[in-house]
N, C-alpha and C positions, 0 to 999 in steps of 0.2 A: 172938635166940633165940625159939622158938616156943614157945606155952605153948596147949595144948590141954586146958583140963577137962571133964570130962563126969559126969553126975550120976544116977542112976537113981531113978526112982520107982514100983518094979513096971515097970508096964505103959506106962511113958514115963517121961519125961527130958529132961535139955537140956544141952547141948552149947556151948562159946560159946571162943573164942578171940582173941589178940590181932591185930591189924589191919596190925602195924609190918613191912614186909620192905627188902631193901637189896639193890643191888648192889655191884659195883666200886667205882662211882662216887658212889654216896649212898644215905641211909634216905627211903621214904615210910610213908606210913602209911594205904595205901588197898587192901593186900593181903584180898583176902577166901577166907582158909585153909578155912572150910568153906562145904560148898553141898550143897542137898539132890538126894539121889537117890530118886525117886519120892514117897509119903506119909509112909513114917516112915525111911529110912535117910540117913544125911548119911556126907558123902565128906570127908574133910578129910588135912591133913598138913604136911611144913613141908619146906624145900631149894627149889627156884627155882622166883617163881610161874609164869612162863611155863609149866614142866613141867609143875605140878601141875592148869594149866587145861588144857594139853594132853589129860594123863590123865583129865583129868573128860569133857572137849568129846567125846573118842571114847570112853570108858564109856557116856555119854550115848546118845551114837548109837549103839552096836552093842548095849545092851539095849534100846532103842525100848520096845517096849511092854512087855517082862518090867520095867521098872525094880522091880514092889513082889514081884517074886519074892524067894522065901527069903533072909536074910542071908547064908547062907554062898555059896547061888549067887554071890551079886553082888560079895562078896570076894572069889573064886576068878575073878573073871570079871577086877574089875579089878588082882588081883592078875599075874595072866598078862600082862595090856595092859603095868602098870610092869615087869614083868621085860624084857616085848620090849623097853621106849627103852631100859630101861637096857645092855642088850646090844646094841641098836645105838647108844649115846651111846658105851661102853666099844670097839667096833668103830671106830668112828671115829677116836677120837683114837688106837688103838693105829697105825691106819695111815698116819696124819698124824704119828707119832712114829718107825714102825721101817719106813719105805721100802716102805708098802704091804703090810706083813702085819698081815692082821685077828686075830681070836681064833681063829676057825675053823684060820689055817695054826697059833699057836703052840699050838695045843688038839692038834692031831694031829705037831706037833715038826717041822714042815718047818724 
């Protein structure tokens, strides 16, 4: 289980979480759930770290130099990135499951 707290003090804060993540096959404890995006915003979360560095690696890169733009920019920004894996993670396995139809054929009822 993940356990994210965060703390406000006005005009800053801190942010700090647990370290433990697991697969299938076993627990480590060297998962690093947050990591900063530009000067003051931190990216964090919990579900598989590969995913979640994934999502960070191209955040990272597709805001380049905007990283200390607006909060809400950069939510919206990474927010949009996690919805695409997840619809293409959810695409995948529907067509690894029903003979090749994605979400796209059951969205429109082929």
């Amino acid at each position: 289980m993940t356990v994210i707290n965060m703390l406000s003090f006005g005009e800053s804060g801190v942010a700090v979480a647990d370290e433990q993540s697991s697969t299938e096959l076993r627990k480590y404890n060297i998962a690093q759930k947050l990591r900063p995006i530009g000067k003051s915003i931190v990216y964090g979360g919990s579900g598989p770290s590969d995913l979640l560095t994934e999502i960070y690696d191209f955040s990272i890169k597709g805001l380049g130099e905007n990283q200390d733009k607006d909060l809400r920019s950069v939510y919206e920004y990474i927010t949009n990135i996690a919805l695409s894996r997840r619809d293409r993670l959810l695409d995948t396995m529907l067509k690894a499951e029903f003979s090749g139809l994605g979400m796209e054929d059951i969205q429109s009822g082929v």
